[in-house]
N, C-alpha and C positions, 0 to 999 in steps of 0.2 A: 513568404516568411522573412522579415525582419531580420531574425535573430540567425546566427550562422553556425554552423558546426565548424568550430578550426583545431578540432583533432588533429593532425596532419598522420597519427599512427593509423586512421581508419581503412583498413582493406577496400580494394576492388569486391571482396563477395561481401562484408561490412553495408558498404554502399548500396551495393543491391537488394539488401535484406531490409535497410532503413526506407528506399522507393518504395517496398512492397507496404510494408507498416506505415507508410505515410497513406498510402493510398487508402486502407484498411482504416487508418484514424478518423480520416478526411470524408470520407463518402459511406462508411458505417457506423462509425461511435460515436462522430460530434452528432449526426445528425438522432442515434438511437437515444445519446444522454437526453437531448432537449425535450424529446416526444416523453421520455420516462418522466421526468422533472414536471408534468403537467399534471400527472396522474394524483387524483386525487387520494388513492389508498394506496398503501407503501404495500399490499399483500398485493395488487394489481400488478407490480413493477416484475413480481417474480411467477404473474402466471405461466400454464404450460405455451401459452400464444402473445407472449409479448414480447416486446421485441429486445429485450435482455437477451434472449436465447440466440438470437441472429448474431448476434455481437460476440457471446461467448462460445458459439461453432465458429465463426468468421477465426477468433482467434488461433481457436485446434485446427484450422487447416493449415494456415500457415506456421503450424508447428511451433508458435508464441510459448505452451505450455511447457516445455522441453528444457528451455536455460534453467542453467542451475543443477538439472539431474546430469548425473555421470551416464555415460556412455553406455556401460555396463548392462544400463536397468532401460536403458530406451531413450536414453536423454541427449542434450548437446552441450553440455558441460562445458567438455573437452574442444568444441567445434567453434562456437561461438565467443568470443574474448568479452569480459568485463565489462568497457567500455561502452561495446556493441549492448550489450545487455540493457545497461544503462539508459542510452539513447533512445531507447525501444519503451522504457519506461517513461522517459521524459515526452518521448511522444503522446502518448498513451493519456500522460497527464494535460499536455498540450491540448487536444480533443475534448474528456472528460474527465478530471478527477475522481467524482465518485466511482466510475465504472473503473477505471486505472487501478485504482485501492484493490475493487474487486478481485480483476483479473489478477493482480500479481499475489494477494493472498490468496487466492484458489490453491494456487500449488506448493503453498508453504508448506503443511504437512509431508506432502512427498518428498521436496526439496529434503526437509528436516530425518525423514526416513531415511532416503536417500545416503544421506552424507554422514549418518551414523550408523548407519546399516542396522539397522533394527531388526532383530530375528521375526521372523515369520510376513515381514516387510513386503519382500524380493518381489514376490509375484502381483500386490498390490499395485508396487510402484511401478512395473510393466506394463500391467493396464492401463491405467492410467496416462502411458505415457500413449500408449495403442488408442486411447478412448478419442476418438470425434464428434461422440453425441454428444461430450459433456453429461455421461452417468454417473462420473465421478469426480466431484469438488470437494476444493476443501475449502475451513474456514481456519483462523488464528486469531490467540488474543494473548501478543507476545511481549506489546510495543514497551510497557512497564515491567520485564519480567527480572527484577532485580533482586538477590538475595535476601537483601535486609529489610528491602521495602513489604513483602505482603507475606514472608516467611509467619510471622505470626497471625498474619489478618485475617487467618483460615476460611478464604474465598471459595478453594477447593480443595477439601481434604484426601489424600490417599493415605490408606493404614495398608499395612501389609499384613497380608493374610495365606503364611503359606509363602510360597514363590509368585499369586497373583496378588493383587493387589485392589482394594474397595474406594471408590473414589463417592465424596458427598460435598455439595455444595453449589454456588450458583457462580457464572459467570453473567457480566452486564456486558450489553452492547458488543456485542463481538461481530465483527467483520462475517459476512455469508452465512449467519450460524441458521437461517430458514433453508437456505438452497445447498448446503453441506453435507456429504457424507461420512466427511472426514476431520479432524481438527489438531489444533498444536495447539495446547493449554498450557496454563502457569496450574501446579500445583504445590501443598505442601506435602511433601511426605514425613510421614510418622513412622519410626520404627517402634525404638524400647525405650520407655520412661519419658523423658523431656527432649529426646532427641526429635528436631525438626532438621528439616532442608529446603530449600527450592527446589524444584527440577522442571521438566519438562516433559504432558505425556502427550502422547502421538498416538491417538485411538480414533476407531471408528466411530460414527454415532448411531449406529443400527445395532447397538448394544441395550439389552435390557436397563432401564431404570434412568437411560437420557429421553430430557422431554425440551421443546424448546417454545419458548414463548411467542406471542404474536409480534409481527415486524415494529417497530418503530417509527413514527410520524416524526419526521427533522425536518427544516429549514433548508436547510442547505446538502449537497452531497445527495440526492434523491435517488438517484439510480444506484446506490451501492444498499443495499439490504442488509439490516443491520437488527438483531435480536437476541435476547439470553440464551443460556446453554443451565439448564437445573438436572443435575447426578443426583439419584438420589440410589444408596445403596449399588453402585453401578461395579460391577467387576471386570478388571483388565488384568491379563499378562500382566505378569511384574517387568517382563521385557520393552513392555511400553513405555515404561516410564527412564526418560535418560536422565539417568544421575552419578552415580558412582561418589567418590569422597568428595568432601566440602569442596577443595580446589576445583575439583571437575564441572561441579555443580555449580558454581558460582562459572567459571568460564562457560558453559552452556547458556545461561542465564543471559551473558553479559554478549553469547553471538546471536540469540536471537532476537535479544532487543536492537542489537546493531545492524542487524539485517531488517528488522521493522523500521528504522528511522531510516536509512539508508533510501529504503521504497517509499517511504513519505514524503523524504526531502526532493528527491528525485521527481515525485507526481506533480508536488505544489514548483517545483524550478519552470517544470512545464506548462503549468496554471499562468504561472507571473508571464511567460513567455506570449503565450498565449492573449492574454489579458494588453499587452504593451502593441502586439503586432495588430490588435484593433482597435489601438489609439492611432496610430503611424495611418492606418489606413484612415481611418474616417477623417483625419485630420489635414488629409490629402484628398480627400473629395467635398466635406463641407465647407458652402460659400459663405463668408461673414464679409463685411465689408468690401464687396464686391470680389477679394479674393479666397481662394484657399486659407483654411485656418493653419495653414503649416505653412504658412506665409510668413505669419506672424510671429516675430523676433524672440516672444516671449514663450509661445507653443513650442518652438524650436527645440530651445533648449530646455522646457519644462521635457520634452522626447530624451535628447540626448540624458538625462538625468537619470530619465528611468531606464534607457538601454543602459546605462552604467552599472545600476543595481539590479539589474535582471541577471547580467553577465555575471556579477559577483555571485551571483545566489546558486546560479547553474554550476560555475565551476569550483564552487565551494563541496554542493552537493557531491557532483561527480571524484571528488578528490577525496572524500570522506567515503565514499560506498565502497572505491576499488581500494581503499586501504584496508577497510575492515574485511571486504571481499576473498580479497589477496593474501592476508596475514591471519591465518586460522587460530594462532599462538600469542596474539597481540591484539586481540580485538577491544576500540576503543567505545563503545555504549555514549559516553559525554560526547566524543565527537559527533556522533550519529544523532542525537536529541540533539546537540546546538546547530547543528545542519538541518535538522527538521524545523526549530524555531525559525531560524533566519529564513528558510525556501517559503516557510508560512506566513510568514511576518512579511516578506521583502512582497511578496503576491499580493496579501492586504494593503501595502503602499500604491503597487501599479493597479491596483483596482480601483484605488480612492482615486488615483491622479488620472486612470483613461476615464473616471467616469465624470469628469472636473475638464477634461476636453472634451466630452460627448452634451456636457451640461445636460438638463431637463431628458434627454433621448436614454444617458448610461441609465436611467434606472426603470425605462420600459421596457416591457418583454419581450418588445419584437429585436432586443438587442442582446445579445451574451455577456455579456458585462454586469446584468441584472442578477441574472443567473451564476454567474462567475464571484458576486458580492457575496452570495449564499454559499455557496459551495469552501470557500477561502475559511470563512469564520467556522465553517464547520471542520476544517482543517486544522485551524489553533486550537480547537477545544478537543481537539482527539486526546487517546493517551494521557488522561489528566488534566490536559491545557498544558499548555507552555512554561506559564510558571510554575506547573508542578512538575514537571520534567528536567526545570533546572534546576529546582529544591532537592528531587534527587537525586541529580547528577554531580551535583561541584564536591559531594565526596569524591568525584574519579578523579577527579582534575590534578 
């Protein structure tokens, strides 16, 4: 690898935990994403014998599921630093983007349980953190979950009904919503007269009246399984739903879009990384003019260009995620979407440029780079696309 970690804060046990994950990225995920990415039906990718499954047990053993949950409930919250967290991510992305996405919104819901304690929660989130088979994932569809933006656009409705609550409406394209049991949605609630709000609910989906649609055929990103979530007449606990007054609601809102950009920006820093450290290499073993093409004065520095904005994209990311991370009271949403553009945007640069030193080879399949074209553009068009995420955003600014 290329690219270096110059943390200097990173621990002795830090260290050992990123060996282990490297090992796991390297010799389980890059090689499960490619095999998935071949499959002609996206309902294939998530049967009970494919090899999806290998990848997301590989994860629960090494206890990957865990950051994020407090201690309390089974997690390593408290054990594992930010940073470390991070890194684990960007690996993750390094390997495979679409399965990275996966994995890290699997335990969004729990996370999201987790760290607002949601009544009736507790023993959920234990299991869960106990689970090895992977009986229990979740999915999210957080990354636009902004007050102003879809408060009216009644995508999914909750009325309250009593102290529980009736949720109606469809959600599109959501992260794991075939392989889930569990989810963190954007919805509107309704109380009395005209009153609306955002919130966020945190329910199961082995609830009467959720149905979920057939998988998604995409281009790019193929191993992350991606499908609607349809409520139709669906009742939850009013305790699911976290809201409380407008302030609260809107700060809820605004951490868990920041915590969706945050894993976005983080996956694609990994992608671009990834993407550059198989220009360096091939450009050091193909012969052109009798020498290595990294011979050549112009290759040279076309490299050092792109290790420049690769660097920028990683430690942009990583500075944005531990901020919003760290600061529960201050969470910046704009910072986390322009960190998600730039980690996506700076990837679609070193994908254009290793595939421009691989010439005619970057865009055959026996090369990752092909594969890597595909999966990037499906990166910018998440969440809205790019430019809809900063038409939302520059009100925060």
């Amino acid at each position: 690898m290329a690219c270096q970690n110059l943390d200097i804060s990173i621990g002795k046990d830090s260290r050992a935990m990123l060996k282990e994950v490297k090992n796991f990225t390297g010799k389980i995920m890059r090689p499960a994403g490619t095999e998935l990415d071949l499959l002609s039906d996206p309902a294939d990718v998530i049967e009970n014998d494919a090899v999806i499954w290998d990848v997301y047990r590989a994860h629960r053993q090494l206890d990957l599921h865990l950051l994020g949950i407090a201690g309390a409930m089974g997690g390593l919250a408290e054990e594992v630093d930010t940073l470390t967290t991070l890194l684990i991510i960007e690996q993750m992305g390094y390997a495979d983007s679409g399965l990275a996405a996966g994995l890290a919104l699997s335990g969004m819901p729990f996370r999201f349980a987790s760290k607002f304690q949601i009544s009736g929660w507790e023993e959920t989130v234990k299991a869960y953190c106990e689970d090895k088979a992977c009986e229990l994932i979740g999915c999210a569809a957080v990354n636009t979950l902004q007050k102003e933006d879809f408060a009216g656009k009644d995508r999914v409705r909750a009325v309250k009904k009593g102290t529980d609550c009736i949720i109606n409406g469809k959600l599109t394209r959501v992260p794991n919503a075939s392989i889930a049991t569990h989810a963190a949605i954007p919805v509107t609630l309704e109380s009395s007269g005209a009153d609306k709000r955002s919130a966020l609910a945190v329910i199961p989906l082995a609830l009467p009246g959720i149905s979920r649609e057939e998988p998604l055929e995409q281009s790019g990103q193929r191993p992350l399984n991606i499908a609607s979530l349809v409520f139709q007449e669906t009742e939850i606990p009013g305790a699911y739903i976290i809201a409380g007054d407008d302030a609260d609601a809107d700060k809820i809102c605004k951490m868990a879009a920041a915590e969706a950009g945050g894993i976005t920006a983080t996956v694609f820093a990994g992608l671009a990384m990834a993407a550059y450290d198989e220009a360096m290499e091939y450009a050091q073993q193909r012969i052109q003019g009798g020498v290595p093409v990294f011979e050549h004065k112009n290759i040279r520095l076309q490299l050092f260009h792109m290790f420049k904005i690769v660097e920028a994209a990683r430690a942009n990311a990583r500075r944005i995620a531990i901020y919003n991370y760290e600061n529960p009271d201050s969470f910046s949403p704009a910072h986390a979407a322009a960190a998600k553009c730039l980690s996506t945007e700076t990837a679609a640069r070193i994908v254009d440029e290793a595939i421009q030193i691989f010439g005619g080879n970057g865009l055959a399949k026996e090369y990752p780079l092909e594969k890597m074209f595909r999966d990037v553009r499906a990166g910018m068009a998440e969440a809205g696309g790019n430019d809809d995420q900063g038409l939302s955003m520059v009100k925060y600014l």
